[in-house]
C-alpha positions as CSV (number, residue, x, y, z in Angstrom):
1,X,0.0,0.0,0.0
2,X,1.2,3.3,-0.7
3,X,1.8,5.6,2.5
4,X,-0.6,8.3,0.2
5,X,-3.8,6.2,0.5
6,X,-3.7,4.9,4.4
7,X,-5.4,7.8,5.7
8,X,-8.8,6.5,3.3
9,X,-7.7,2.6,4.0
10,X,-7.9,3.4,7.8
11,X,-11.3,5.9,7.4
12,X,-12.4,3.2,5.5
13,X,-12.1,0.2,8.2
14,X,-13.0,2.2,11.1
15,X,-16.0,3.3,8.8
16,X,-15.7,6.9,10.2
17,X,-13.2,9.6,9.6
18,X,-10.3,9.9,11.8
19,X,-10.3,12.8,14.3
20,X,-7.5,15.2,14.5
21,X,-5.2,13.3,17.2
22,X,-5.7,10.5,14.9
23,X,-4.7,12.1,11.9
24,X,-1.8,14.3,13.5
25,X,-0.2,10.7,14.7
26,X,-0.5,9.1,11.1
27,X,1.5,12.1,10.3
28,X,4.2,12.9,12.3
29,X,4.9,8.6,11.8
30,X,5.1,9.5,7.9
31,X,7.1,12.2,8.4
32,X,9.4,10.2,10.6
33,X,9.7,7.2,8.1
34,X,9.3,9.0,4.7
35,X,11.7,7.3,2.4
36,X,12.3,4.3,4.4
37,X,10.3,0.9,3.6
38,X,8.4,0.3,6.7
39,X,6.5,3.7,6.3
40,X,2.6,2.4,6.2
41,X,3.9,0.0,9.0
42,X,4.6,2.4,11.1
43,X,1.7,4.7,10.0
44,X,-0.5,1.8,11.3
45,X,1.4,1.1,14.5
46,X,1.0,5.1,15.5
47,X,-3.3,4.7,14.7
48,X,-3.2,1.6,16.7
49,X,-1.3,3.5,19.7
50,X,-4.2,6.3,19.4
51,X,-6.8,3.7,19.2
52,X,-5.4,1.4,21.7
53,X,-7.0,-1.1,19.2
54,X,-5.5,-3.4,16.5
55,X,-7.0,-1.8,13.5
């Protein structure tokens, strides 16, 4: 999956948007990882810390 299209993929499965904490972890992790392979993994693992959830 590209790191572009998680944001909808995660809206998506939780069938709701995502609120702003949410969102702002998603990004800070792509920010962190951009360029690197494990980019959407870590995307998910920040949404998952939020959520407290496996998504």
């Amino acid at each position: 999956m590209k790191p572009s299209r998680f944001i909808d993929y995660a809206q998506r499965k939780l069938d709701r948007p995502l609120t702003d904490e949410e969102r702002e972890a998603v990004e800070k992790a792509r920010l962190e990882t951009s360029g690197k392979r494990d980019s959407v993994k870590a995307m998910r693992a920040a949404l998952e810390g939020v959520l407290n959830r496996p998504l």
